[in-house]
C-alpha positions in Angstrom: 0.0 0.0 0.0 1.6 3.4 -0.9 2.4 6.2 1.7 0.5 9.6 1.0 1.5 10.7 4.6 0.9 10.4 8.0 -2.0 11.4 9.9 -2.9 11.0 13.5 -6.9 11.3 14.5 -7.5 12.3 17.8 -11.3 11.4 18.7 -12.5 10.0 22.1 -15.7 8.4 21.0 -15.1 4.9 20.1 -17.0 4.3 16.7 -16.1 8.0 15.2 -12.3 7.2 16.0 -12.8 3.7 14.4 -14.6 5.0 11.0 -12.0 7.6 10.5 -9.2 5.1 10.7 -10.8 3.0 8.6 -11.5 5.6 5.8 -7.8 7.3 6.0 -6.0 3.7 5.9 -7.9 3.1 2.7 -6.8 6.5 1.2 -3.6 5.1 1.6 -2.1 7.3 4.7 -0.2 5.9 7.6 -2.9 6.4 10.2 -2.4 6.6 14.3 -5.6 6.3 16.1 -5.8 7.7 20.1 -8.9 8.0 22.1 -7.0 10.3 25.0 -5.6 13.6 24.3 -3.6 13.8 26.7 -1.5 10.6 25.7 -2.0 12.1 22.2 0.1 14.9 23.1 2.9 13.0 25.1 2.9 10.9 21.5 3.2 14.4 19.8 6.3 14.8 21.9 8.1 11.9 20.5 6.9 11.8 16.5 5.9 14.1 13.8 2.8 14.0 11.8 1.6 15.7 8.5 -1.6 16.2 9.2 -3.6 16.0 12.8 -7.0 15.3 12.7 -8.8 16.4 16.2 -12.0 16.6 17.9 -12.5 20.2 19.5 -14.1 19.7 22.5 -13.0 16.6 24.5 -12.9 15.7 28.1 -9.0 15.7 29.1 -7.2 18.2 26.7 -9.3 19.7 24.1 -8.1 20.4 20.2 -6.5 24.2 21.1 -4.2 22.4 23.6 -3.3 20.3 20.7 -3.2 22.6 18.1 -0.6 24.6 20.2 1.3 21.8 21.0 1.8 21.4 17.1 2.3 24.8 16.6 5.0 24.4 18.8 6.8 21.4 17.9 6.3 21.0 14.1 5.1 24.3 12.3 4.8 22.5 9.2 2.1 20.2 10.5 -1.5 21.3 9.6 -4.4 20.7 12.3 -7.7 20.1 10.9 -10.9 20.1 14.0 -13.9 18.3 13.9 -16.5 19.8 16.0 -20.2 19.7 16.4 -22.3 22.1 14.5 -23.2 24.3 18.0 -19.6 25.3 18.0 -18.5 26.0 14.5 -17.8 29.7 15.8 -15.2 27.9 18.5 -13.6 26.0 15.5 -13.5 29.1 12.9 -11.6 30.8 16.1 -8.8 28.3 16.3 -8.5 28.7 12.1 -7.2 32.1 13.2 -4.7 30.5 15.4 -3.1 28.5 12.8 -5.9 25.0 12.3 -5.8 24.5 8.6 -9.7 24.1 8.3 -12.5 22.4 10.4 -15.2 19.5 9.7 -18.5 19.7 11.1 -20.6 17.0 12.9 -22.3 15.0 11.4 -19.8 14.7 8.5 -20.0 13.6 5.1 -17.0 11.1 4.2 -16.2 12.5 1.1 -15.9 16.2 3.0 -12.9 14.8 5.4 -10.9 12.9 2.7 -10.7 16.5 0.7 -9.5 18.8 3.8 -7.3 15.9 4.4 -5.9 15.2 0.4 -5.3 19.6 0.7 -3.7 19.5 4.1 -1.5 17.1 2.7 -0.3 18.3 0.0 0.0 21.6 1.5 2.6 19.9 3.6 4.4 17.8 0.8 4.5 20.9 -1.5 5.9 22.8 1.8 8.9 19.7 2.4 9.2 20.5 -1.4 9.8 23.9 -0.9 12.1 23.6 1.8 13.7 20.6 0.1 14.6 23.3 -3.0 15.7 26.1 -0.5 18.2 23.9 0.8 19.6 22.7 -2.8 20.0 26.8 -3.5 21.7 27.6 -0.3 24.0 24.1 -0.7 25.1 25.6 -3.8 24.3 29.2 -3.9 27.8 31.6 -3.9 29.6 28.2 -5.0 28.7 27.6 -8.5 27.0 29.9 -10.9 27.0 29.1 -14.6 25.5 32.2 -16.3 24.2 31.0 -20.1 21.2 31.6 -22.5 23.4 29.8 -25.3 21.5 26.5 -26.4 24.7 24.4 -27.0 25.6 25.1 -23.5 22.4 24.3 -22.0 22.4 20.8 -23.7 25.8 20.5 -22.1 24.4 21.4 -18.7 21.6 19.1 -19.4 24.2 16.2 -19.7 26.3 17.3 -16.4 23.4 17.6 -14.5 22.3 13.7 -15.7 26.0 11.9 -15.0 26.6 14.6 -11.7 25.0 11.6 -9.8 26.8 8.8 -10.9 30.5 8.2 -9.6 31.8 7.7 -13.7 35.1 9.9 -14.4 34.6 12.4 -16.6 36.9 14.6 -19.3 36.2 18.0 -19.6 37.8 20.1 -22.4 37.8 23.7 -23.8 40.2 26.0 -24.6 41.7 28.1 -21.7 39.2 30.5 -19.7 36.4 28.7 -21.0 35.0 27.6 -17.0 36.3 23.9 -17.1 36.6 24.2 -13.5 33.6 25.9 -12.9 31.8 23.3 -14.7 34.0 20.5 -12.5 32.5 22.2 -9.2 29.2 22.1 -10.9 29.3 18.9 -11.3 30.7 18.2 -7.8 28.1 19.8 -5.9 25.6 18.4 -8.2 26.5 15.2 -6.9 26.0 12.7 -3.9 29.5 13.9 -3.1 28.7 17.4 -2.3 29.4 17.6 1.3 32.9 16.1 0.7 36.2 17.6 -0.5 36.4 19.1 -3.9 40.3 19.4 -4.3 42.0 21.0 -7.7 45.8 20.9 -9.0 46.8 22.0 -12.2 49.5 19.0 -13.4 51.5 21.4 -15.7 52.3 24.1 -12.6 54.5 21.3 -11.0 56.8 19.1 -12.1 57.3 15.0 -11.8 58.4 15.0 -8.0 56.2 17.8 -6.4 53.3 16.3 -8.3 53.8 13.1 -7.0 54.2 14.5 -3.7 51.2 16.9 -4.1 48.5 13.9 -5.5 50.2 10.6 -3.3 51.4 12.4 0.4 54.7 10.9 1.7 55.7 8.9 4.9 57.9 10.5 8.0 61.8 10.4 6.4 60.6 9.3 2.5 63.2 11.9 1.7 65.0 14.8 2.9 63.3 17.4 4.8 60.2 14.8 5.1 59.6 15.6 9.1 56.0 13.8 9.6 53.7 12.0 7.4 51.8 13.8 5.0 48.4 12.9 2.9 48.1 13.7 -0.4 45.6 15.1 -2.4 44.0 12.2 -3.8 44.0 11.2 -0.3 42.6 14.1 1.2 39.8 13.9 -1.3 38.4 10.4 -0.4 34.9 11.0 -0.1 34.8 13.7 -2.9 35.9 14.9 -6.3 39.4 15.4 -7.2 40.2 17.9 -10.3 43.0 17.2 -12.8 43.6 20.5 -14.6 45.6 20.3 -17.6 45.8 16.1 -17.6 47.9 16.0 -20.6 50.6 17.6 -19.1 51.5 14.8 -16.5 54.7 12.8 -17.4 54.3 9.1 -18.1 55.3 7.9 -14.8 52.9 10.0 -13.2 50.4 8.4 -15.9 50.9 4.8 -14.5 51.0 6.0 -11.0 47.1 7.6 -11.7 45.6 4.8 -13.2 46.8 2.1 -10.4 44.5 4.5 -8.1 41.2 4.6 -10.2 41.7 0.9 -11.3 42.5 -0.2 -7.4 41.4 2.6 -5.5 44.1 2.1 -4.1 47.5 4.4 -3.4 51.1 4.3 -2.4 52.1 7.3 0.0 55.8 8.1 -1.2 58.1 5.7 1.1 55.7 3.8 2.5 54.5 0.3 1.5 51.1 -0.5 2.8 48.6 1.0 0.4 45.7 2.7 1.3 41.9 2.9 0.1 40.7 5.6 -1.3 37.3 6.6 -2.7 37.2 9.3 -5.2 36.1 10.7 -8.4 38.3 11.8 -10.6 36.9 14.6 -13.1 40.3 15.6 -15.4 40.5 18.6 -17.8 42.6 19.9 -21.2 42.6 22.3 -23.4 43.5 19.6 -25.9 41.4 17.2 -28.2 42.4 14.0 -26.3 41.4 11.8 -29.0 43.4 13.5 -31.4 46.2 13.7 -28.8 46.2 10.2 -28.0 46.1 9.1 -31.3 48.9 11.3 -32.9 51.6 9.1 -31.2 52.1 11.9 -28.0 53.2 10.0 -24.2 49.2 10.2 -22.9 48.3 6.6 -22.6 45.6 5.3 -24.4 44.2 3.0 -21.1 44.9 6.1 -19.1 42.5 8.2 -21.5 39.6 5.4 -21.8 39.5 5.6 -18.3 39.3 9.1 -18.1 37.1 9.5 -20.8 33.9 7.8 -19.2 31.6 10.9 -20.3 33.0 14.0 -22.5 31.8 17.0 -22.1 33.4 20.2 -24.4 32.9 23.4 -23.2 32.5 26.0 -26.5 34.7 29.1 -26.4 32.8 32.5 -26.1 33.2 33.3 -29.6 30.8 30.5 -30.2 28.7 31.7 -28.1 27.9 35.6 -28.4 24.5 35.4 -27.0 25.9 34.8 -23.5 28.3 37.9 -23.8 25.8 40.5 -22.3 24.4 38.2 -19.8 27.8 37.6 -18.6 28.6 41.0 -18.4 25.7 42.1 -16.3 26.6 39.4 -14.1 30.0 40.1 -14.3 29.2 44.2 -13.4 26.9 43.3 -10.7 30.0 41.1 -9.3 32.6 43.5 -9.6 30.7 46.9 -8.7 29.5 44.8 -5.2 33.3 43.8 -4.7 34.9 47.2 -5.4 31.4 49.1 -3.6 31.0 51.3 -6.5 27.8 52.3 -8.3 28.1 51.1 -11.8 24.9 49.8 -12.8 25.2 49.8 -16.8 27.5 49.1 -20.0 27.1 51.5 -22.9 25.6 50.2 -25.7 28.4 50.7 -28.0 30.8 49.3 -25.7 28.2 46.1 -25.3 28.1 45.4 -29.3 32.1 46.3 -29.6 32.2 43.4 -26.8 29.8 41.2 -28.7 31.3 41.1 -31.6 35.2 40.9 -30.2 36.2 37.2 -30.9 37.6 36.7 -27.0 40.9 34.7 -27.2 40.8 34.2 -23.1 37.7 33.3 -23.4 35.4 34.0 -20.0 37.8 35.2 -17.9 39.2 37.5 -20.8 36.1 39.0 -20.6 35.6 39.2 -16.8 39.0 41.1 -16.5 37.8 43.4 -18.8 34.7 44.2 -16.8 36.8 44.5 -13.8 38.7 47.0 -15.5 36.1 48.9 -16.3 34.1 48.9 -13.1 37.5 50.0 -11.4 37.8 53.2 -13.9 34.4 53.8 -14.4 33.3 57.4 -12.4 29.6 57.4 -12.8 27.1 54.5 -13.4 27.9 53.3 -17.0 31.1 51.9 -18.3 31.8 53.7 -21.6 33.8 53.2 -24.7 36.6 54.5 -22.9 37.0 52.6 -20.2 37.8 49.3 -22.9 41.1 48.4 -22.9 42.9 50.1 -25.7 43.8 47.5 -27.8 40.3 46.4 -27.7 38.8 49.9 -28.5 41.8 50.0 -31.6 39.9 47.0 -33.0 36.7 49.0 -33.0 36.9 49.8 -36.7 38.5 46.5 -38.0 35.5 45.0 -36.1 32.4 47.0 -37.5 33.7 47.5 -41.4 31.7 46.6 -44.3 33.9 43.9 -46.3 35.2 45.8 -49.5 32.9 49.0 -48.4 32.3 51.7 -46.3 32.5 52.0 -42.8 29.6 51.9 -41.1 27.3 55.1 -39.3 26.8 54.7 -35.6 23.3 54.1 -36.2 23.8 51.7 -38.5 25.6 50.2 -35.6 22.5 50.8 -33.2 20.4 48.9 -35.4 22.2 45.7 -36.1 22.9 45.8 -32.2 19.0 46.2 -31.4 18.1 44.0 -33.7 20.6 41.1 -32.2 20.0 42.0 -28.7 16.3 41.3 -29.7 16.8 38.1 -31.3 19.1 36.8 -28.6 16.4 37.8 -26.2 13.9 36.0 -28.4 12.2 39.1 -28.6 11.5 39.9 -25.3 12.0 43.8 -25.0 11.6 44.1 -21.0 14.7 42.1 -20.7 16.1 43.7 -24.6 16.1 47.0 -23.1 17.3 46.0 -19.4 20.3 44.7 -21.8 20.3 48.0 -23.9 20.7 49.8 -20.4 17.5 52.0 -21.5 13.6 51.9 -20.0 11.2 49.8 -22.7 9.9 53.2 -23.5 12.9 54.7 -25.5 13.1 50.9 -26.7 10.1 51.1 -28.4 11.1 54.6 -29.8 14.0 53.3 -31.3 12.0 50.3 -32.8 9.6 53.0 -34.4 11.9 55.3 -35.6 13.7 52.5 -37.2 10.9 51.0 -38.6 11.4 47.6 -36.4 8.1 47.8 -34.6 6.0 45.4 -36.2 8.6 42.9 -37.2 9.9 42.1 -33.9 8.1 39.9 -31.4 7.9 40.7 -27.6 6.7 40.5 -24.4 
């Protein structure tokens, strides 16, 4: 029989107790009978209900006593009173005091199983609620992936399906593209959340110090070794371990790697009693590893299939324009809070030079950029001139006509109105919150253009 919830009745006449158990059990709920009140509330002391059905006027403790006990101990719990007709006014009293509805005497059977279905799924939608609030707070200020751009949503779609599994999983892009962001996405998308999420980057260290960093060492396993040490692999039992830059990792390293994820199992440097580990491993490059591997280069090919449980490729920014100006709002809002400054905007023109700039860092290219500019902006927009400079000297290279003209600033406006609003899918509120102008001079600029009536909106 499924669960719906549980629900205790609290009703000390005999054969009204026994034909409201009988109804609610076949509704499917887990159902607690009591004909005292009083050892209803010592009961209430010890266990939690969804829903509480009471009588209002009984003999020991009467439903207000009750309904205040449940108000007390479990807030989410809804109280529902059954009372005689005469004192309807008492019941419609203790709905002001927090009961979730009443049922008059004599009442119809149908009547009680629909206050109790509501009450219940007021609750379940409340622990769903609750359940959600958690999840945003659990990752809130830890991982934020800002993106509109459909390729990247599909590739979100697939992190968020494997983020619950324990597979490996290869992440490339070129540099600045977030593979790390997308790693901690993934991490605290996961069952593993509440443990470790460590990150090296193998080309910062070389053979020894990585070997050191990843495997620990034992007291004396070489000179200056003083105590015992763990690693990093170590250290992340129980979470996710990031390999940044995987390619880079000499061959002996290599063999060293895939003992652990095949044994789960590791040597501390000068020790010889292994140790378990558990651990995901989620490795990153800015290389095609299957092109890599292939071409003859020292990454092992058993090494990579074990690696490369699920691929994920993260596009570079230039293939992804339409998540330039969300990014830089976010990134504005980010910086102006960091440096407490009042820059609320970007000018337009600055926004479609930005757009339209190919971004060889990638993200973080354009993130410094937007720092910059926050830090020498002196009133609430950052302008033209706050660009770096060889930015701004690709301005004209970036907006000329191929064998033509260059193009007027309001031939510039246009295209730029035109792709906010397809990027936006035609939505002007959020075109023109984009545009840094009110929807008002938005829909001038549509009119005087003549793109009223051929662009969709909300």
């Amino acid at each position: 029989m499924r669960n719906n919830g549980r629900i205790l009745i609290i009703e000390d006449e005999q054969a009204g107790l026994k034909n409201l158990e009988h109804v609610m059990k076949k509704e499917g709920y887990e159902v607690t009978g009591m004909l005292s009140s009083v050892e209803a509330l010592r009961l209430l002391e010890q266990k939690e209900f969804d829903v509480v059905l009471t009588d209002l006027r009984m003999e020991e403790a009467d439903g207000v006593e009750v309904l205040e006990k449940c108000r007390g101990l479990y807030p989410d719990t809804e109280v529902i009173m059954i009372t005689a007709y005469a004192s309807v006014p008492s019941a419609v009293e203790t709905m002001k005091k927090g009961a979730y509805d009443y049922i008059a005497k004599p009442f119809k059977l149908d009547d009680v199983r629909r206050v109790v279905k509501s009450a219940v799924e007021r609750v379940g939608l409340r622990k769903e609620v609750a359940q959600l609030r958690k999840q945003l707070e659990r990752y809130e200020g830890k991982v934020k992936i800002i993106t509109q751009n459909e390729s990247m949503r599909r590739l979100l779609e697939t992190a968020n399906q494997i983020a619950p599994t324990d597979c490996n999983v290869l992440i490339t892009g070129e540099s600045g593209t977030g593979k790390e962001l997308l790693a901690r996405y993934i991490h605290f998308m996961s069952r593993r959340a509440e443990g470790p999420f460590l990150a090296v980057n193998c080309g910062a260290l070389t053979e020894e110090l990585l070997a050191n960093e990843l495997f620990g060492h034992e007291k004396g396993a070489f000179t200056g070794a003083s105590s015992s040490k763990k690693g990093l692999i170590e250290a992340a039992s129980g979470g996710t371990l990031f390999l940044d830059e995987i390619t880079e990792m000499s061959p002996g390293m290599q063999v060293k790697l895939l003992r652990v994820i095949q044994e789960r199992e590791l040597l501390r440097l000068g020790s010889t009693t292994p140790v378990k580990v558990d651990v995901r491993i989620l490795a990153a490059s800015n290389r095609d590893l299957h092109e890599f591997t292939a071409e003859g280069s020292s990454f092992r090919k058993d090494l990579y299939y074990r690696l490369n449980v699920i691929s994920l490729n993260i596009p570079p920014l230039a293939e992804r324009r339409d998540d330039i100006p969300l990014l830089c709002q976010y990134f504005l809002t980010k910086h102006s809070a960091l440096m407490k400054k009042d820059v609320r905007e970007i000018a337009p023109e600055a926004v479609g030079l930005l757009v339209n700039y190919d971004f060889p860092g990638n993200v973080r290219e354009l993130e410094n950029v937007i720092e910059r500019g926050v830090a020498l902006a002196s009133g609430e927009a950052i302008e033209m001139a706050h660009l770096p400079d060889d930015l701004r000297d690709l301005d004209i290279r970036t907006f000329r006509k191929k064998g033509s003209r260059y193009p007027s600033l309001e031939e510039q406006e246009i295209a730029y109105i035109r792709w906010v609003l397809q990027a936006t899918g035609g939505n002007k509120s959020m075109a023109a919150n984009i545009l840094g102008i009110d929807r008002v001079s938005l829909w001038r600029k549509l009119k005087r253009y003549g793109m009223g009536e051929n662009q969709a909106g909300t």
